[in-house]
C-alpha positions in Angstrom: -8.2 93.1 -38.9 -10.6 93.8 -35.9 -10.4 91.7 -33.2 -13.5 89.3 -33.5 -12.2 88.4 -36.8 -9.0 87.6 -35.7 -10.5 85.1 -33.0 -12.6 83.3 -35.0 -9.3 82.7 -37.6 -7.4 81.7 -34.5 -10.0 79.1 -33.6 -10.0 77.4 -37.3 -6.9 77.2 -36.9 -7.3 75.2 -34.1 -9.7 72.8 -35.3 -7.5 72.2 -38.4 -4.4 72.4 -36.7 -5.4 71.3 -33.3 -3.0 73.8 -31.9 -2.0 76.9 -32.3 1.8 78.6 -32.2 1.8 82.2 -31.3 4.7 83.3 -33.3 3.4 81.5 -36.6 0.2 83.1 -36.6 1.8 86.5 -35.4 3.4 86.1 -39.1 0.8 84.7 -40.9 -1.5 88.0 -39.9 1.2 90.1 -40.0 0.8 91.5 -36.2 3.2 91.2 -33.2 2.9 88.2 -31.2 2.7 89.8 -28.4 -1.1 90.9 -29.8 -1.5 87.2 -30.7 -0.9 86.2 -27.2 -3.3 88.7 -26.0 -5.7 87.3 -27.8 -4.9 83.5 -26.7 -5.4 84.7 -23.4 -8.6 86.7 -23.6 -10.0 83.5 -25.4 -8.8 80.9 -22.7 -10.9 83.3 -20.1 -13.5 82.7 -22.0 -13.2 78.8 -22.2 -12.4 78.6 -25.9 -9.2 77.1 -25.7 -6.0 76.1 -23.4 -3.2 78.5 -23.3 0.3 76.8 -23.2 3.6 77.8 -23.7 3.7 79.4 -27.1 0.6 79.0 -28.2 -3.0 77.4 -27.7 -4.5 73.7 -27.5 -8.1 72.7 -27.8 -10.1 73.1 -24.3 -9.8 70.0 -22.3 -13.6 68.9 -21.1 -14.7 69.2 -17.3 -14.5 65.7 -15.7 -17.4 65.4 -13.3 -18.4 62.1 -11.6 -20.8 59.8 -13.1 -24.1 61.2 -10.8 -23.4 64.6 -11.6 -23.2 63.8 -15.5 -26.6 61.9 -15.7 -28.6 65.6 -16.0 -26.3 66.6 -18.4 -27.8 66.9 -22.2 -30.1 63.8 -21.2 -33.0 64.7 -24.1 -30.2 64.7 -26.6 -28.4 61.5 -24.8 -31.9 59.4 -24.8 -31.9 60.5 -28.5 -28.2 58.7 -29.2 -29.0 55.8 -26.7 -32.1 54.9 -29.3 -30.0 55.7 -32.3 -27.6 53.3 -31.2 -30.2 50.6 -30.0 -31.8 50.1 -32.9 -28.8 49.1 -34.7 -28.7 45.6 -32.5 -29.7 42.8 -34.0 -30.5 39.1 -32.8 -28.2 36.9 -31.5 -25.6 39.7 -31.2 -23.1 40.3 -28.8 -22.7 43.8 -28.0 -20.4 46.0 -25.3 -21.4 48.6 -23.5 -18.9 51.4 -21.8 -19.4 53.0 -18.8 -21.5 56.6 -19.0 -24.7 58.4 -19.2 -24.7 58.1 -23.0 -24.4 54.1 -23.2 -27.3 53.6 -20.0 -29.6 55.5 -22.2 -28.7 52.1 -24.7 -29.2 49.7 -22.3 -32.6 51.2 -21.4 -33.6 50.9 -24.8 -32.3 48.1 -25.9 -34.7 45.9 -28.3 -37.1 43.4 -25.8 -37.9 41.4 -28.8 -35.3 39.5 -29.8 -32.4 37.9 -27.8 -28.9 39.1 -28.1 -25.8 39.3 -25.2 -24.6 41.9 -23.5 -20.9 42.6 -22.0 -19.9 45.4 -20.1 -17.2 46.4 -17.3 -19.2 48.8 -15.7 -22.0 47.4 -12.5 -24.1 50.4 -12.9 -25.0 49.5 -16.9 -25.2 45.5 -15.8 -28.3 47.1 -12.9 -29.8 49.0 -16.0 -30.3 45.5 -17.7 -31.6 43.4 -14.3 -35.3 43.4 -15.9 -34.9 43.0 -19.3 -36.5 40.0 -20.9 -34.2 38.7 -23.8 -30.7 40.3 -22.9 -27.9 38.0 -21.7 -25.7 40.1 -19.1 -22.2 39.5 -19.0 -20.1 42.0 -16.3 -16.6 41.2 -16.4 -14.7 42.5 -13.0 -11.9 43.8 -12.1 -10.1 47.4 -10.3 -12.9 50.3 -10.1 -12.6 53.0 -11.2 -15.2 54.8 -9.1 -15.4 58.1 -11.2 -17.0 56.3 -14.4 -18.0 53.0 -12.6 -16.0 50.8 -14.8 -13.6 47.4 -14.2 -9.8 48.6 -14.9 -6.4 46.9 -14.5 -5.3 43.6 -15.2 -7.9 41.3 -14.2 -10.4 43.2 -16.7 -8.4 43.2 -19.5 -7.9 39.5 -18.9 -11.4 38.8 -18.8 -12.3 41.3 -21.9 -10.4 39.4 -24.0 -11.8 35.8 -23.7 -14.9 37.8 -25.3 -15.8 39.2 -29.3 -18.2 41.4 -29.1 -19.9 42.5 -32.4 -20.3 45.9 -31.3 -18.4 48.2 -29.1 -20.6 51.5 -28.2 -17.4 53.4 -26.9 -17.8 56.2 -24.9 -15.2 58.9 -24.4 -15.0 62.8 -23.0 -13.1 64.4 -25.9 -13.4 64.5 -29.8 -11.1 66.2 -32.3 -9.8 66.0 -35.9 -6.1 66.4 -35.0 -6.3 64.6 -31.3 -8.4 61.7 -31.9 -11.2 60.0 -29.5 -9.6 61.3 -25.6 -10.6 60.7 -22.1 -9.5 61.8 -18.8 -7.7 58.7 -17.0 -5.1 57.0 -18.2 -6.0 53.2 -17.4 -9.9 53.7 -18.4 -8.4 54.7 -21.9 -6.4 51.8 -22.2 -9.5 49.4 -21.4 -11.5 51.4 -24.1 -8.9 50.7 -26.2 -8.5 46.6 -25.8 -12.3 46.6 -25.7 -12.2 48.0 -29.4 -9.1 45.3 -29.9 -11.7 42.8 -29.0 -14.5 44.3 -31.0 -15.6 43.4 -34.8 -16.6 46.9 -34.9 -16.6 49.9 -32.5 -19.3 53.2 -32.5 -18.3 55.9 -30.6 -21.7 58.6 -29.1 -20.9 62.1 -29.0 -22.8 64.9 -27.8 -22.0 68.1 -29.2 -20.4 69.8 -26.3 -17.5 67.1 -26.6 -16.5 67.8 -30.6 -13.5 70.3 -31.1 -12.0 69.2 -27.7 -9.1 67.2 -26.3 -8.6 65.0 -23.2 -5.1 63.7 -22.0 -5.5 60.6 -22.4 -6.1 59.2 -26.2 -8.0 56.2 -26.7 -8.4 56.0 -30.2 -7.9 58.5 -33.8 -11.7 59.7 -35.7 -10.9 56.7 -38.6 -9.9 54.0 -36.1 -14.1 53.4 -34.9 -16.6 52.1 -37.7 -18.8 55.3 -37.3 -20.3 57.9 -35.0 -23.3 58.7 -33.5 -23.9 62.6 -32.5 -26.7 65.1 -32.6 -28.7 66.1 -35.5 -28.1 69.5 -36.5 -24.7 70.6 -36.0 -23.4 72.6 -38.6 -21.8 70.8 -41.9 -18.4 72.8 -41.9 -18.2 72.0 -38.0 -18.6 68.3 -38.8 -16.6 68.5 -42.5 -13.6 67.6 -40.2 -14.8 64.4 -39.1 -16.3 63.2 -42.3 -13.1 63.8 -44.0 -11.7 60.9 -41.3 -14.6 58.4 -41.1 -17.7 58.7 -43.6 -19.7 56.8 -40.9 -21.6 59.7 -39.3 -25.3 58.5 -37.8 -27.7 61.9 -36.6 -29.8 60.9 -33.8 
C-alpha cells in the first residue's frame, strides 16, 4: 500500500472514528506500528491531525483573538450572517454569541420588522446601536476578553430570566464523533445554558472548522436544530453530519 493511500485511510478513519489507535490500524493494514506511527507523525507536521500517545486525534483549531479573526473567511462569513438573518421573523426574540460569524447577523439583520435581540457579548450589542426596529438586550457579567463575551455567574443568572426563540451559537470546532467544541472552558458552559434557554439553537460553521475538535465541548451535531455552513463542500465530507442532524442550511 503506498504511502498516500495509507494517509488518506488513516484520515477516514478519523473522521469516523474521531481518533485513531496506532496498533489497531497497524493490524487492520497488516504493517508494523512502528510504520503507522511514522505516518501519524509526518501527518501532524503537516497539520492534519494531533499526535497523542498511541495514536491520533482530530487537529485542535488555532484560537486567535476576536480582531485578528474578523479578516478571516469574511466573504464566506457575510454569506452565513445573511443565511442566518433571513430566517428572523417579527416579534422574535433571538440570541446572538460572541464572533465574527454572528456580527455579520447582526449587520444584516431585517430593518423591517421589529423583533428583540439578546446577547452577552458588548461588541455585537455596538453592531446593533443604529438599527431601527431591533430591541437590544446585553446581559453582563465576567469578560472574557478573548471572544468579548459575559461569563461566570452573574451571566448565567441573567441568561436565564430570558427565552430566546433562536440561539445562533457560535463555536471553534465541529466533528461527528466530538460534537460542537470551543477553546475555554467557562465560554462553553455559557453556550451551553444559552441553548438550555433557547426554543431552538443554529450553530454557523465555516468550513475550516468541520473535521476538528476543541477541548472544550459545548454541545453533540444532533443536540442544535440545524446548521448553517458553506455551499459547496463535498457530500461524503458532510454525509457525517447529516447522518446526526438533517438540518443542514448552504449559505
Amino acid at each position: 500500500m503506498l504511502t498516500t493511500q495509507r494517509k488518506s485511510l488513516i484520515l477516514d478513519i478519523l473522521r469516523r472514528d474521531g481518533q485513531v489507535i496506532a496498533k489497531r490500524v497497524a493490524e487492520e493494514f497488516s504493517l508494523s506500528e512502528d510504520t503507522i506511527r511514522r505516518d501519524l507523525r509526518e501527518m501532524a507536521g503537516e497539520g492534519l491531525l494531533r499526535r497523542v500517545h498511541g495514536g491520533a486525534l482530530p487537529v485542535s483549531p488555532d484560537l486567535p483573538d476576536l480582531s485578528a479573526r474578523r479578516a478571516v473567511a469574511s466573504e464566506t462569513k457575510q454569506r452565513l450572517g445573511a443565511r442566518a438573518a433571513a430566517m428572523v421573523k417579527a416579534g422574535q426574540m433571538i440570541f446572538l454569541d460572541g464572533g465574527t460569524t454572528t456580527a455579520e447577523i447582526a449587520r444584516r439583520l431585517p430593518r423591517d420588522i421589529a423583533f428583540t435581540v439578546a446577547t452577552h457579548s458588548p461588541t455585537i450589542a455596538a453592531e446593533l446601536e443604529h438599527h431601527p426596529t431591533a430591541e437590544v438586550i446585553l446581559t453582563g457579567g465576567r469578560l472574557y476578553k478573548h471572544s468579548m463575551v459575559a461569563t461566570g455567574a452573574a451571566a448565567m443568572s441573567a441568561i436565564a430570566q430570558l427565552r430566546p426563540d433562536v440561539f445562533f451559537l457560535g463555536v471553534t470546532a465541529a466533528h461527528p464523533v466530538h460534537g460542537l467544541s470551543t477553546g475555554d472552558f467557562e465560554e462553553a458552559a455559557i453556550k451551553r445554558h444559552i441553548a438550555r434557554c433557547s426554543v431552538e439553537t443554529y450553530v454557523m460553521l465555516t468550513e475550516d472548522k468541520l473535521d476538528r475538535a476543541s477541548p472544550c465541548p459545548v454541545l453533540g451535531i444532533g443536540d442544535v436544530s440545524g446548521m448553517v455552513i458553506p455551499e459547496g463542500i463535498g457530500e461524503e465530507r458532510l454525509a457525517p453530519y447529516r447522518a446526526l442532524n438533517g438540518a443542514i442550511l448552504e449559505a
